[in-house]
C-alpha positions as protocol buffer text, in pm:
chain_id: "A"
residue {
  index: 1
  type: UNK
  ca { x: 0 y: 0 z: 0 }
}
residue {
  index: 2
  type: UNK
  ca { x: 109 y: 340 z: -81 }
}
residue {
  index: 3
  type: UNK
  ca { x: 127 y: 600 z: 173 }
}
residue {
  index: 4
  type: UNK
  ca { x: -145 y: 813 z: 71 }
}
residue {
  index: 5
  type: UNK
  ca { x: -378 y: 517 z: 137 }
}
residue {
  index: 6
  type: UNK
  ca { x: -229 y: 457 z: 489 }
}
residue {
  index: 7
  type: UNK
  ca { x: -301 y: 869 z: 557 }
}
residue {
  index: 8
  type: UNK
  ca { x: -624 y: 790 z: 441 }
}
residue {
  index: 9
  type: UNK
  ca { x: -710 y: 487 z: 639 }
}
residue {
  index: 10
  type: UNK
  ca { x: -529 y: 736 z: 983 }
}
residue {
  index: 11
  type: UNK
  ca { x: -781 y: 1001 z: 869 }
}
residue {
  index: 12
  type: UNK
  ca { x: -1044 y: 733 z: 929 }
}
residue {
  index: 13
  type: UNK
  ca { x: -977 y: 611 z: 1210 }
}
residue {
  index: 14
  type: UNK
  ca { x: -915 y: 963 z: 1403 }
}
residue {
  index: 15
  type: UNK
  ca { x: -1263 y: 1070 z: 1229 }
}
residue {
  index: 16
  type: UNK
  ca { x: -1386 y: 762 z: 1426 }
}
residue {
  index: 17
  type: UNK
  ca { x: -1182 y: 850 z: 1762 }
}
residue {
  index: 18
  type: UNK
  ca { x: -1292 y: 1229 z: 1746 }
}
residue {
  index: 19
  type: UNK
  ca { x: -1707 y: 1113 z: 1741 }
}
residue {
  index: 20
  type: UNK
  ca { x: -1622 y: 832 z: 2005 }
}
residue {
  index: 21
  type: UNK
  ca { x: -1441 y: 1078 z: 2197 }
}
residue {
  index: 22
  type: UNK
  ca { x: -1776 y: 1342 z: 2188 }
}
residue {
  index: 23
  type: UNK
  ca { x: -2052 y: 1087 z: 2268 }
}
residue {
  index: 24
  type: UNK
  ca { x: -1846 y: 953 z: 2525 }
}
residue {
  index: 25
  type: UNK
  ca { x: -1850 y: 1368 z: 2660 }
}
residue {
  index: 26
  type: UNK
  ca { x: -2162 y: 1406 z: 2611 }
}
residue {
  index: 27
  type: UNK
  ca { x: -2293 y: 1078 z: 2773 }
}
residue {
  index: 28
  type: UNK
  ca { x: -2088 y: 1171 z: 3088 }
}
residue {
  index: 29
  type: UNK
  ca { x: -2242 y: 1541 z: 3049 }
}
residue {
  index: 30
  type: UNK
  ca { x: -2594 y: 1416 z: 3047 }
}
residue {
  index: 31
  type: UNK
  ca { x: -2572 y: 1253 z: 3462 }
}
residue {
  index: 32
  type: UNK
  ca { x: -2216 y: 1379 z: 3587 }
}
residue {
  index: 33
  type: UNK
  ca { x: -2251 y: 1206 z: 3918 }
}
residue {
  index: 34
  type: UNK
  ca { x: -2388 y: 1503 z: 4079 }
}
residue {
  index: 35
  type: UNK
  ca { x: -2115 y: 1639 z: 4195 }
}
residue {
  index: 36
  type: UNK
  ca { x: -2073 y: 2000 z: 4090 }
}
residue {
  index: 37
  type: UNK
  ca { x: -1766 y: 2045 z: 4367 }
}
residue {
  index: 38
  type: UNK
  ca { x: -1525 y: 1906 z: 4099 }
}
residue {
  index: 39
  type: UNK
  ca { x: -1523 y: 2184 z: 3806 }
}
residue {
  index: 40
  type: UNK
  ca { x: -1588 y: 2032 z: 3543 }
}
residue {
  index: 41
  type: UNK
  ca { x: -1590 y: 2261 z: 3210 }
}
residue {
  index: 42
  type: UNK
  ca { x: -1684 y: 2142 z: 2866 }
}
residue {
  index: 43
  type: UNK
  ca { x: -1486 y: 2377 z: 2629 }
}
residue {
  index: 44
  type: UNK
  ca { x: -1146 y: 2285 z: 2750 }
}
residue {
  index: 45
  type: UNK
  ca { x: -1213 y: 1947 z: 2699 }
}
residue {
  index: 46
  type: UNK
  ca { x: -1359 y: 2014 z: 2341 }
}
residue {
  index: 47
  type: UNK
  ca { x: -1075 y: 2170 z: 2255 }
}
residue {
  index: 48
  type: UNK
  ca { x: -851 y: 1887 z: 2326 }
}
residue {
  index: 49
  type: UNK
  ca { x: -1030 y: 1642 z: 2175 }
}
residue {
  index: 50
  type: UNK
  ca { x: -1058 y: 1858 z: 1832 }
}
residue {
  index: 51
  type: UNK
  ca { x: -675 y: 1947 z: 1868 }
}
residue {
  index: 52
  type: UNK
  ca { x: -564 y: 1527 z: 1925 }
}
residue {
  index: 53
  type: UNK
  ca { x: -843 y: 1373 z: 1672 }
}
residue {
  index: 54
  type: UNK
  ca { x: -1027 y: 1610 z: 1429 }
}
residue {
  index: 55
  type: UNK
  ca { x: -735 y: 1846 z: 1296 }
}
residue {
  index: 56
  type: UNK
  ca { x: -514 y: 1593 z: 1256 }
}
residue {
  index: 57
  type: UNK
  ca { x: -697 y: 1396 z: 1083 }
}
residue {
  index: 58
  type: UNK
  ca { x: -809 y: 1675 z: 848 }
}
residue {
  index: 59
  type: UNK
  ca { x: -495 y: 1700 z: 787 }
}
residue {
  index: 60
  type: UNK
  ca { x: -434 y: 1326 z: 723 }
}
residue {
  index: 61
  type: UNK
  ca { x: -763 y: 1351 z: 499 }
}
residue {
  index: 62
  type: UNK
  ca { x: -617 y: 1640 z: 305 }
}
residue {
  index: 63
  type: UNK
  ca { x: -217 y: 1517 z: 193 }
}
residue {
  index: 64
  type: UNK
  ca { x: -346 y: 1154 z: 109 }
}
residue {
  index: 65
  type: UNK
  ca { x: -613 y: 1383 z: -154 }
}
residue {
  index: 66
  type: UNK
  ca { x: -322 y: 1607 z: -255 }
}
residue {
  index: 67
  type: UNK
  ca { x: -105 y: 1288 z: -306 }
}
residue {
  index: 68
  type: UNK
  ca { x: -363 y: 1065 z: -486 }
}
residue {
  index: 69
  type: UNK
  ca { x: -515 y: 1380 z: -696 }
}
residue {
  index: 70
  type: UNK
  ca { x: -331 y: 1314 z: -1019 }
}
residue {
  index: 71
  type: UNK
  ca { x: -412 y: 921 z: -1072 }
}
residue {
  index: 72
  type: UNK
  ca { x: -728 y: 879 z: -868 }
}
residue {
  index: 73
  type: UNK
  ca { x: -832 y: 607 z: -648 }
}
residue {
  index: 74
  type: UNK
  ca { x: -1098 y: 463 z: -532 }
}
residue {
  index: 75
  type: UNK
  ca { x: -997 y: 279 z: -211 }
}
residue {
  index: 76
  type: UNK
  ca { x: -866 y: 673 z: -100 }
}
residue {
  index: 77
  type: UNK
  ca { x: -1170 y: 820 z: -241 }
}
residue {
  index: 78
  type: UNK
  ca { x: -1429 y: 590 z: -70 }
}
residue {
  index: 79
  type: UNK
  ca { x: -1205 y: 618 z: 309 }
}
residue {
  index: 80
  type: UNK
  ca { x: -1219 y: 985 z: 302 }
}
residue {
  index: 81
  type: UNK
  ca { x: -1623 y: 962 z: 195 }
}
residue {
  index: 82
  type: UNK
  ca { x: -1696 y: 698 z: 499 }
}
residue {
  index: 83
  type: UNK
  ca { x: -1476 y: 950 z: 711 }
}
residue {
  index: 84
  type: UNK
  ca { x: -1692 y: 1202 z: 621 }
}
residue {
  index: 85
  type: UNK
  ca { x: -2015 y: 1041 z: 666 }
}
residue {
  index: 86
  type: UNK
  ca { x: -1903 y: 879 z: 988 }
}
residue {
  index: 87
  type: UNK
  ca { x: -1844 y: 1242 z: 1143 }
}
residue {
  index: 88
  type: UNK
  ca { x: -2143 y: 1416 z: 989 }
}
residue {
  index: 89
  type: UNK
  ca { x: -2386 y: 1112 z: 1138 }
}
residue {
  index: 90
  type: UNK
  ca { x: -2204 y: 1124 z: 1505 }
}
residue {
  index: 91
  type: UNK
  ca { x: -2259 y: 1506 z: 1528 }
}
residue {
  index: 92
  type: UNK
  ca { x: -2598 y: 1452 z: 1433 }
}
residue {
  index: 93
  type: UNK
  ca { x: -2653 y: 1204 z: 1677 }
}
residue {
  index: 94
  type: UNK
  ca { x: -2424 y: 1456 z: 1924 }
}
residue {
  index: 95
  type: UNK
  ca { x: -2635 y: 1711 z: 1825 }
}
residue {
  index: 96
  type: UNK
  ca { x: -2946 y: 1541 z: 1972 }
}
residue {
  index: 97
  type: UNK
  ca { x: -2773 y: 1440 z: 2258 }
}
residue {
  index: 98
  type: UNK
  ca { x: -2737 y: 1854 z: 2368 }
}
residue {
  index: 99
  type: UNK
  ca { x: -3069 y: 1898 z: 2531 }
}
residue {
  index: 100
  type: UNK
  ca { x: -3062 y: 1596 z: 2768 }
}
residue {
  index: 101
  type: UNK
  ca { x: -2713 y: 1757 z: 2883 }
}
residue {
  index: 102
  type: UNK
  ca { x: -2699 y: 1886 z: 3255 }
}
residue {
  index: 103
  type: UNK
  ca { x: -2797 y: 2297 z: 3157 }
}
residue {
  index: 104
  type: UNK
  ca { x: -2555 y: 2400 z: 3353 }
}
residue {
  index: 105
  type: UNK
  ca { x: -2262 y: 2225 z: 3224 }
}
residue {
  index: 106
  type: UNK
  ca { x: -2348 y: 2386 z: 2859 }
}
residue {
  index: 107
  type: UNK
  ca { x: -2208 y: 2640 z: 2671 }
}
residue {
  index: 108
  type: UNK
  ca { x: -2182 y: 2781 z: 2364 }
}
residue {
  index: 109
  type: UNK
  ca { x: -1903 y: 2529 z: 2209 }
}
residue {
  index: 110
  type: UNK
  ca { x: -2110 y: 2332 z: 2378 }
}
residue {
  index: 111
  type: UNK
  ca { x: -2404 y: 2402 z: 2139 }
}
residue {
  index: 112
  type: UNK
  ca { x: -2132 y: 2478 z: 1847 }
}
residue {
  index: 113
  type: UNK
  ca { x: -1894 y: 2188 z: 1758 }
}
residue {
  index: 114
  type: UNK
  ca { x: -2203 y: 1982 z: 1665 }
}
residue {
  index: 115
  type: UNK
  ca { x: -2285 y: 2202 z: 1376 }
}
residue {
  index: 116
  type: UNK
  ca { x: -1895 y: 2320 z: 1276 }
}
residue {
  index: 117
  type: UNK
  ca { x: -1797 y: 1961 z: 1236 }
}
residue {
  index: 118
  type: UNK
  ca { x: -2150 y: 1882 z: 1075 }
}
residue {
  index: 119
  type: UNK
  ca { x: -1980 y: 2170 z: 811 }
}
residue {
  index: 120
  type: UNK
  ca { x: -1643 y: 2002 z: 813 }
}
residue {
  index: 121
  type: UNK
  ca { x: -1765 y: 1669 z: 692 }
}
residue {
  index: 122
  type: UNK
  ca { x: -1974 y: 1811 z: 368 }
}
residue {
  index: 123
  type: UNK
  ca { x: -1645 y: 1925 z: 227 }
}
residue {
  index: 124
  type: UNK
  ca { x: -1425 y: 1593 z: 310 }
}
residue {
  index: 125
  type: UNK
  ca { x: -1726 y: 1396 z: 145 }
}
residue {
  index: 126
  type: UNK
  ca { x: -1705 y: 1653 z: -136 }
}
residue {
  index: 127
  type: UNK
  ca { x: -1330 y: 1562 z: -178 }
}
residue {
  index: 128
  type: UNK
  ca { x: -1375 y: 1151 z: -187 }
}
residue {
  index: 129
  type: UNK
  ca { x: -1621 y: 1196 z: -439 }
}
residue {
  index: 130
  type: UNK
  ca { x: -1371 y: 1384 z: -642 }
}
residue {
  index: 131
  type: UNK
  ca { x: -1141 y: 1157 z: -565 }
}
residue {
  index: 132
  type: UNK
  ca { x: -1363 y: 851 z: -720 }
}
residue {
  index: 133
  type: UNK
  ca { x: -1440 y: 1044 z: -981 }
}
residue {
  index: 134
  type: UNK
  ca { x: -1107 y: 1133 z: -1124 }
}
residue {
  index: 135
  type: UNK
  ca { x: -967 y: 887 z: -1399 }
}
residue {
  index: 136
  type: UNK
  ca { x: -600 y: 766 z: -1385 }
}
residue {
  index: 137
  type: UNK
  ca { x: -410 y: 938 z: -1649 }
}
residue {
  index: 138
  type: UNK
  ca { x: -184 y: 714 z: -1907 }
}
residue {
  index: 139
  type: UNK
  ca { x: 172 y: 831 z: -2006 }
}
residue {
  index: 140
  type: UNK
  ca { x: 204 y: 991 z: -2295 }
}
residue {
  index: 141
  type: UNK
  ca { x: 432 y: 788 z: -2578 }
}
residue {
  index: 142
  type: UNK
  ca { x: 690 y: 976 z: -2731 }
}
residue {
  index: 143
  type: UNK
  ca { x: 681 y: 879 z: -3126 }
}
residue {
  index: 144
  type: UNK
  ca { x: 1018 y: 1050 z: -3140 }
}
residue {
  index: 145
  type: UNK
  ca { x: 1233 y: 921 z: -2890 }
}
residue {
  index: 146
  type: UNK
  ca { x: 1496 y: 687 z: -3075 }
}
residue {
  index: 147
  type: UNK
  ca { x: 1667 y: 565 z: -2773 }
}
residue {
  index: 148
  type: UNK
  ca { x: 1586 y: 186 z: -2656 }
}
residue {
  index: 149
  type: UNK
  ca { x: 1612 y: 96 z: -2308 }
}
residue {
  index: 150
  type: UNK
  ca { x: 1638 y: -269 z: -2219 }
}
C-alpha cells in the first residue's frame, strides 16, 4: 500500500476516535454524578479532543487527496467519503444528545462543535467523491524518442 492510502485509512480512524471521543463527553455530560464540587468545564475538553483527533486527521484527509489527486483512487476516495459520513452522522446524533445535557454544564461550544464539524464533513465527502471520480491518467508515448532501453 502506498502512503497516501495509509493517511487515508489514519484520517479514518481519528474521524472515528474524534465522534467516540464526543458521545463519550456528552454521555458523561448528560448525569455527571452530581457532583458539581469538581469543576468540570466542557470547552477545555472540546478543545482537546478537536486538537488530538479532528485536525489531525483533516490534515491526514487532506495530503493523502493532494497525493492521490493526479491518478485517482478509489480505495482513498471511498475512506475519506466513509470518514466524512461517519463524522457528519455522530454530530448529528451529538447534536441530539445537547438537550438531555446537565444545563448547567453547557455552553456555547457546547451548542457549536455539533454544527462546525456537521460543516467540516460536507467538504471531506465533497473531496472523496472527487477523488472517485477522477480517472487515472496514461503516459504519454513519445513517437520521437529513438533511444531503446532494455
Amino acid at each position: 500500500m502506498a502512503l497516501e492510502k495509509y493517511m487515508a485509512i489514519a484520517g479514518l480512524a481519528l474521524s472515528v476516535f474524534f465522534v467516540a471521543e464526543i458521545i463519550t463527553l456528552f454521555n458523561f455530560m448528560i448525569d455527571p454524578s452530581d457532583n458539581d464540587s469538581f469543576g468540570f468545564e466542557a470547552a477545555p475538553k472540546l478543545f482537546q479532543f478537536i486538537s488530538l483527533s479532528i485536525a489531525p486527521a483533516t490534515i491526514m484527509i487532506g495530503v493523502s487527496f493532494i497525493l492521490s489527486k493526479r491518478y485517482g483512487s478509489k480505495l482513498n476516495g471511498m475512506l475519506i467519503i466513509i470518514s466524512g459520513i461517519i463524522v457528519l452522522v455522530g454530530m448529528i446524533y451529538a447534536n441530539t444528545m445537547i438537550e438531555d445535557l446537565k444545563p448547567s454544564l453547557v455552553d456555547s461550544t457546547v451548542e457549536m462543535v455539533p454544527y462546525i464539524f456537521m460543516g467540516v464533513s460536507i467538504p471531506i465527502i465533497v473531496v472523496g467523491a472527487r477523488l472517485l471520480k477522477t480517472r487515472s491518467r496514461k503516459p504519454k508515448k513519445n513517437y520521437l524518442d529513438d533511444s531503446d532501453v532494455f
